[in-house]
C-alpha positions as CSV (number, residue, x, y, z in Angstrom):
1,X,6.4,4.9,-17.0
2,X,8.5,7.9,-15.9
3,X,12.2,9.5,-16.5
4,X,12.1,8.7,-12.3
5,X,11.2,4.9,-12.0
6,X,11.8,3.4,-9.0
7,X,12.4,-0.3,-8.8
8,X,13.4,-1.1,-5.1
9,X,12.2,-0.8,-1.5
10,X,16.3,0.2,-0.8
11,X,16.0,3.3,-2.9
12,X,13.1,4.3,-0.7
13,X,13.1,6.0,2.9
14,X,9.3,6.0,3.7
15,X,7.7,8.4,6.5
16,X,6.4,6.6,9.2
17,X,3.3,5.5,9.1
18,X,3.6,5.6,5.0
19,X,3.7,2.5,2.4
20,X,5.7,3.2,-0.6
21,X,4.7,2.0,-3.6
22,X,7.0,1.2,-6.2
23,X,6.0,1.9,-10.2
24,X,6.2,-1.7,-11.1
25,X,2.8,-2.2,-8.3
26,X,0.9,0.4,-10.1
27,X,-0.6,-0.9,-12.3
28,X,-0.1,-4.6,-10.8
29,X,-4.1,-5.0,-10.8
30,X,-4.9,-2.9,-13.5
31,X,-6.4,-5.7,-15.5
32,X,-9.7,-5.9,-13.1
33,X,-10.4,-2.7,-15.2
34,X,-11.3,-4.7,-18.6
35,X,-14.7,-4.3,-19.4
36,X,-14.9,-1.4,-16.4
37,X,-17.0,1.6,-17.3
38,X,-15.1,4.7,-16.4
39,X,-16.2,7.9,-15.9
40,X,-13.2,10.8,-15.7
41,X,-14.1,14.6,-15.7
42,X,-11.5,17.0,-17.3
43,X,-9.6,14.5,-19.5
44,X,-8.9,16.5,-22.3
45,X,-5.4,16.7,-21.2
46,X,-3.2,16.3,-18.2
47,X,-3.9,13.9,-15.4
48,X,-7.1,13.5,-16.6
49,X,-6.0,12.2,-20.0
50,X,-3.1,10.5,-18.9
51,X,-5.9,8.4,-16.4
52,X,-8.0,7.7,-19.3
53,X,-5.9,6.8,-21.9
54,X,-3.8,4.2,-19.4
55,X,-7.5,2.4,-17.9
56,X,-8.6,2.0,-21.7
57,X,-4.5,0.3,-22.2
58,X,-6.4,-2.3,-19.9
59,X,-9.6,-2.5,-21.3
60,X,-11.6,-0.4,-19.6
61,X,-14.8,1.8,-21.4
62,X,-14.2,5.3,-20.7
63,X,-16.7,8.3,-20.5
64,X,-14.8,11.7,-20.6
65,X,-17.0,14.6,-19.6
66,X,-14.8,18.1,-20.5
67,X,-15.9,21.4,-20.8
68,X,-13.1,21.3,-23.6
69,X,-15.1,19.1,-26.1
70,X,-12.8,19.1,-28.9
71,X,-9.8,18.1,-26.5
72,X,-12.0,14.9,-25.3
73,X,-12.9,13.9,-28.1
74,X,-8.8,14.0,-29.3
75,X,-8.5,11.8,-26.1
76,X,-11.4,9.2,-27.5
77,X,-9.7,9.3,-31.1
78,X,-6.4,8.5,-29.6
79,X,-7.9,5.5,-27.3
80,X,-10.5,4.6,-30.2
81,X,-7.1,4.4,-32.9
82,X,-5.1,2.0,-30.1
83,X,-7.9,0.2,-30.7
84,X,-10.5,0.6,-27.3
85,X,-14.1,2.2,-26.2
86,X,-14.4,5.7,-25.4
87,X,-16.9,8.4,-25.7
88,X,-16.7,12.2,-24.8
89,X,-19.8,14.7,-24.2
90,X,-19.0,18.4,-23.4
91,X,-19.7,18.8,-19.0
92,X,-19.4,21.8,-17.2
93,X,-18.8,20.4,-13.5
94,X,-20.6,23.9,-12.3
95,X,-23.9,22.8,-14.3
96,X,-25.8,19.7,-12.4
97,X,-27.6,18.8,-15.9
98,X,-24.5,18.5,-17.6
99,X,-22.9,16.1,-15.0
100,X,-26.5,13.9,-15.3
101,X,-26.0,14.0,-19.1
102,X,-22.6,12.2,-18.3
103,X,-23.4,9.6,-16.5
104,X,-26.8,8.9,-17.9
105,X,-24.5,8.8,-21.4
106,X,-22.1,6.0,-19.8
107,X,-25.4,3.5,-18.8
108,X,-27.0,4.5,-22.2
109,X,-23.7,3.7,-24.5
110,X,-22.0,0.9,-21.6
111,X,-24.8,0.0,-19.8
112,X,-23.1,1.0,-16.2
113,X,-20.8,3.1,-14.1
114,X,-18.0,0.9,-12.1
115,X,-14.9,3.7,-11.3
116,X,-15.5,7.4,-11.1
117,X,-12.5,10.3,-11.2
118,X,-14.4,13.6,-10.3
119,X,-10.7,15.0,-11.8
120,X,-11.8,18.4,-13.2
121,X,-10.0,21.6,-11.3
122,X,-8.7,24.9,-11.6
123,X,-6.0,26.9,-9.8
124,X,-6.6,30.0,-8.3
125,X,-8.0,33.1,-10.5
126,X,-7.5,36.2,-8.9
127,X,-5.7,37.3,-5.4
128,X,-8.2,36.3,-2.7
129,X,-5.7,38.4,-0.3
130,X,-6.3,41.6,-2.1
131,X,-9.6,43.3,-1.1
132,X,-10.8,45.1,-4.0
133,X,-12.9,48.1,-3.6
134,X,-15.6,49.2,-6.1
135,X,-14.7,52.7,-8.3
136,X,-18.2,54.0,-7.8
137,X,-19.1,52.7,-4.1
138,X,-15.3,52.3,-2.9
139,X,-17.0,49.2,-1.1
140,X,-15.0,45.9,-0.8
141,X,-15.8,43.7,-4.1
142,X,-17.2,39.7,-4.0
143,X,-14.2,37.7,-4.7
144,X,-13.5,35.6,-7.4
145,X,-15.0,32.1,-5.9
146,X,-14.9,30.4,-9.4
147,X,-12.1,27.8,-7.8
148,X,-14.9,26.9,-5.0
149,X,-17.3,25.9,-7.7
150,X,-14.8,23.6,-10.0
151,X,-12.9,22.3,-7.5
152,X,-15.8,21.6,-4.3
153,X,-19.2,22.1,-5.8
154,X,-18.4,20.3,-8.7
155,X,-17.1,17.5,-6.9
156,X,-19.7,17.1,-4.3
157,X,-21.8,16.8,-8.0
158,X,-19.7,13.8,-9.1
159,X,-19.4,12.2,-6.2
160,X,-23.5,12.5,-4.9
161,X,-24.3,11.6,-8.9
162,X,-22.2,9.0,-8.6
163,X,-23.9,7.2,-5.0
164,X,-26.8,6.4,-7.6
165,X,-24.9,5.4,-10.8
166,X,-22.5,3.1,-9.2
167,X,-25.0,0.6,-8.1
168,X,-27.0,1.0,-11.9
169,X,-26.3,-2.5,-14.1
170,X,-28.2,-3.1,-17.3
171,X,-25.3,-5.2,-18.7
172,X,-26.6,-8.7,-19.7
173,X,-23.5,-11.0,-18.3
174,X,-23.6,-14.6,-18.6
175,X,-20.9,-14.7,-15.4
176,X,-20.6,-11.8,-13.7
177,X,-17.5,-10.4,-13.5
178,X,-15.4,-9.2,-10.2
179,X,-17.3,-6.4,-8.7
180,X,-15.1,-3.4,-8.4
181,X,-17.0,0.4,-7.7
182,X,-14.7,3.2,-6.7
183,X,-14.1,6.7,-6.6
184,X,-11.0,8.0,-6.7
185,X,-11.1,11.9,-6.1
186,X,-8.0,14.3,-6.9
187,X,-6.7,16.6,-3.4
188,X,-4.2,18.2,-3.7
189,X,-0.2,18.4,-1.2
190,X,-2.5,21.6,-0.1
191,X,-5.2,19.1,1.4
192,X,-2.5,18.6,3.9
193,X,-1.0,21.5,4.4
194,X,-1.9,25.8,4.1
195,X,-0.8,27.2,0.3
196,X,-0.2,30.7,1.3
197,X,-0.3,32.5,-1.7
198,X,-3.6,30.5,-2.9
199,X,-5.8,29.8,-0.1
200,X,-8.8,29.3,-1.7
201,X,-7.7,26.2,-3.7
202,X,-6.3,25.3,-1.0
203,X,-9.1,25.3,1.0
204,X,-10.7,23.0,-1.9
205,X,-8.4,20.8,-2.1
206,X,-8.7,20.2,2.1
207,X,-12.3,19.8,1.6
208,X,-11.9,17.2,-1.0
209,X,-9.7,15.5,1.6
210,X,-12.7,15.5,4.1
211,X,-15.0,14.5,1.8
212,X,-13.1,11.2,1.0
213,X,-12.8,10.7,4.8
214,X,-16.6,11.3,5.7
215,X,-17.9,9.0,2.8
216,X,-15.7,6.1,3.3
217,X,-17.7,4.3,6.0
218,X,-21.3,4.5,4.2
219,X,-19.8,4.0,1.1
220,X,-17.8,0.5,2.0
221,X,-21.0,-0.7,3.3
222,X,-22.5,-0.3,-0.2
223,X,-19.6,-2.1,-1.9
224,X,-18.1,1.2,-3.7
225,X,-14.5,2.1,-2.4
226,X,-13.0,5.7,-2.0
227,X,-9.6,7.4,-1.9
228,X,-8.0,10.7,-2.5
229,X,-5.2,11.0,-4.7
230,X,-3.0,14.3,-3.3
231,X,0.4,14.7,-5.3
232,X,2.9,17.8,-5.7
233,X,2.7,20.1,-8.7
234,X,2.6,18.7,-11.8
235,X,3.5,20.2,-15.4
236,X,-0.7,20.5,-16.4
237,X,-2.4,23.5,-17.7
238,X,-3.4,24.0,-14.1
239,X,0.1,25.8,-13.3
240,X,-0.3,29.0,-14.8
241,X,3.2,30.4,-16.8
242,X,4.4,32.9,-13.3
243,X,4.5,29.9,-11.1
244,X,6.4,27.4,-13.3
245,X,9.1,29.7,-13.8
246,X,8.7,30.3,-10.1
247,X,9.1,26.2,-9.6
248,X,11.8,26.3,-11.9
249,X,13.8,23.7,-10.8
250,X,11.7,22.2,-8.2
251,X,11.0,18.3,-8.6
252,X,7.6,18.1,-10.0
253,X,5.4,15.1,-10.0
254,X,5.2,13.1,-13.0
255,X,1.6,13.0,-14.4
256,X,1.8,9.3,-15.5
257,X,2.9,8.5,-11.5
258,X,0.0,10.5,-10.5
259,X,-2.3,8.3,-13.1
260,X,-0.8,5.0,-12.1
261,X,-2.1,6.2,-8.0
262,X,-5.3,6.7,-9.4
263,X,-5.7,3.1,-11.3
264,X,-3.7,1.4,-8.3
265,X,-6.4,3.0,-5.7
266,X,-9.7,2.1,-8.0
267,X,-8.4,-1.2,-9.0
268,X,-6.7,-2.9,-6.3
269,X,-8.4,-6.0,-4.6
270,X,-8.2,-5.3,-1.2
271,X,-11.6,-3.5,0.0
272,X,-9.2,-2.4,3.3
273,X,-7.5,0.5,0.9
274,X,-11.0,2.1,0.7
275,X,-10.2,5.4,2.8
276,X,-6.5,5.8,1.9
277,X,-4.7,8.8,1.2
278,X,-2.0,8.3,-1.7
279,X,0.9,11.0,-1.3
280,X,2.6,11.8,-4.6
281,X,5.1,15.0,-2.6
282,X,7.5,15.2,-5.2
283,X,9.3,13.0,-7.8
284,X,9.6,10.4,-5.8
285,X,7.3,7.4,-5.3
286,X,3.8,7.1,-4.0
287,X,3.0,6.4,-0.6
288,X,-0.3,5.5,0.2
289,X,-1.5,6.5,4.2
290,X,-4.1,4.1,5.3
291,X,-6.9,5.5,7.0
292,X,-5.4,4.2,10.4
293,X,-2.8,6.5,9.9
294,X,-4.7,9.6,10.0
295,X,-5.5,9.2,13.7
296,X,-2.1,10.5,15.0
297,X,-1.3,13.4,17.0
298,X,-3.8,16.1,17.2
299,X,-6.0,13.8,15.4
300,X,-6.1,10.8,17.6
301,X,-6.8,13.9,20.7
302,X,-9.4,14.8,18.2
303,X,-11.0,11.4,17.0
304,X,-11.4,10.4,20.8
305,X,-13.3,13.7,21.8
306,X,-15.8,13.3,18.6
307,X,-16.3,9.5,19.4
308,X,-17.8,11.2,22.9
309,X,-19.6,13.6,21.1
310,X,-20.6,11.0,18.4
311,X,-21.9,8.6,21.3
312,X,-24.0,11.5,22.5
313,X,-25.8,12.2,19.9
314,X,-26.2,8.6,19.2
315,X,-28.6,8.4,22.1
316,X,-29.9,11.5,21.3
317,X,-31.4,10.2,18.1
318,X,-31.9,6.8,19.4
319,X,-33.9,8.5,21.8
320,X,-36.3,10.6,19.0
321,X,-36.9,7.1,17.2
322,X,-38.3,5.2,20.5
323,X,-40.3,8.1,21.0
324,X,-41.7,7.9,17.8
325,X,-41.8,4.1,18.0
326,X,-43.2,3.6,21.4
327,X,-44.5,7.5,22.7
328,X,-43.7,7.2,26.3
329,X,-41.9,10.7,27.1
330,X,-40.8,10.0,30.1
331,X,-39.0,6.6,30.1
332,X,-37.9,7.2,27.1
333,X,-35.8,10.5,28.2
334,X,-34.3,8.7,31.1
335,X,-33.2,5.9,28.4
336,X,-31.7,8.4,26.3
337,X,-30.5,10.3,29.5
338,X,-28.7,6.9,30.4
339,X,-27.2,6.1,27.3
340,X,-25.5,9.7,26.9
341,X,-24.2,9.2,30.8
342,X,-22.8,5.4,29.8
343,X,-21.0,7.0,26.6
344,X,-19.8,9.9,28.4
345,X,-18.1,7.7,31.0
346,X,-16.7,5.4,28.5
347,X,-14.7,8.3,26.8
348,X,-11.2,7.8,26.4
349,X,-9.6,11.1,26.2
350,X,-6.4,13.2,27.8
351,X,-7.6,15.4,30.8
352,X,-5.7,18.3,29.3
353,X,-7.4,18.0,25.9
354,X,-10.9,18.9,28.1
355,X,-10.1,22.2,28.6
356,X,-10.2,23.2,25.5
């Protein structure tokens, strides 16, 4: 798969808290993607490509939305010639219509949508820590947001597109096969951590992050599974020329590793992985951080204080609906007035952390 494989657990020290996943697992259920309809933005090259070409290897019936149209449709030659399904259509992520026209192309040509890779992103145009001032007005200039709307608008457009699309079926199946709905989005090592000179993408790529974490409980009750997929840099077109000679001899991650996270967190059985991170830092492994693990430190002081906020408002709005339900004002304040006092007791939280 790579010039890096790894074979054993004893060539691996893993963080705490992280599960390393060895090359050989990758792709270990990767054939639950036969007959899969998959849907992967910006797969005219790079990750993207490198995604699609390896799910149709398995079987899979891929939809490639690119604003590149003549790159996608090289990728669908080169998965039609090894003999499998693929069709491209020309999307600008920026453009709702055009991300509609993708998906309503996949249940048209397929008949459904079962993984989605919003993978589509750019780097950082510009210097968003340069304040440019206007010739004529000498006032400050609107920055150059362009990285907001490819890598966070357009996102939020995949992923709210594909709530709906996910749960659309017109295939006529005498057995039905293994359900399997995901979305695997693409963060970023800067979804974990500030990238000074490129704060903007940055703060996409933390966003994305969030996203995948705020979805993941509505989402597993409708059967569709999420994860994010955050790995090092990468030798894609997203790197422009300065900063790989400025990485120049830095380890970067292999695109087909980062492709093999992506199948391994769509396909895999186990509706417990929904919610995972999946850490590609370097040329090393994968290690996938369950959702568990996100709770520690400053977190957990943080999860504990929201679940008191989250009880109160809880009651708040169970409050609103009795009043609608029932119309009694006045019991129904001191109901709600009770149930905010019970969860406030109940918190769990450091004294110190309640000063701030």
């Amino acid at each position: 798969m790579s010039t890096t494989s790894l074979t054993t657990q004893d060539q691996l020290v893993a963080p705490a808290g992280f599960t390393p996943i060895l090359d050989g697992q990758l792709f270990e259920h990767a054939e639950r993607l036969r007959d899969k309809v998959v849907i992967i933005t910006g797969a005219a090259n790079g990750i993207g490509k490198e995604t699609g070409v390896r799910c149709a290897s398995y079987g899979a019936k891929l939809v490639i939305g690119d604003l590149d149209l003549v790159g996608a449709e090289k990728t669908v030659s080169e998965i039609i010639a090894s003999g499998g399904q693929a069709v491209a259509v020309k999307c600008d992520v920026t453009i709702w219509d055009d991300q509609v026209k993708m998906f309503e192309l996949a249940i048209e040509k397929f008949g459904s949508v079962d993984v989605v890779v919003p993978n589509a992103g750019i780097g950082e145009p510009g210097n968003f820590l340069e304040v440019k001032l206007d010739n004529k007005t000498g006032k400050p200039q609107k920055p150059n947001l362009s990285t907001v709307q490819v890598n966070l608008i357009g996102v939020l457009y995949t992923v709210h597109l594909a709530q709906h699309y996910l749960l659309v079926d017109l295939r006529k199946v005498d057995t039905p096969t293994q359900p399997l709905k995901a979305m695997i989005l693409i963060g970023s090592m800067a979804s974990w951590d500030g990238f000074p000179v490129a704060p903007i993408y940055s703060a996409s790529k933390h966003a994305v992050l969030g996203l995948m974490r705020s979805m993941e409980p509505s989402l597993l009750l409708k059967g569709i599974r999420i994860a994010c997929i955050t790995p090092f840099f990468a030798d894609t077109g997203i790197i422009p020329t300065p900063l790989k000679v400025f990485l120049a001899g830095c380890p970067l991650t292999p695109v087909p590793r980062i492709a093999g996270a992506i199948i391994y967190a769509a396909s895999h059985p186990d509706p417990a992985k929904s919610g995972s991170g999946y850490v590609l830092p370097d040329d090393g492994p994968v290690f996938e951080v369950p959702k568990e693990k996100f709770k520690m430190g400053v977190y957990k002081l943080l999860d504990d204080r929201l679940k008191s906020v989250e009880g109160i408002v809880y009651a708040v709005r169970l409050t609103k609906d009795v009043v609608k339900l029932v119309a009694k004002p006045l019991v129904v304040t001191v109901i709600g007035l009770g149930l905010a006092r019970a969860f406030w007791s109940n918190r769990d939280i450091l004294p110190s952390f309640m000063d701030i």
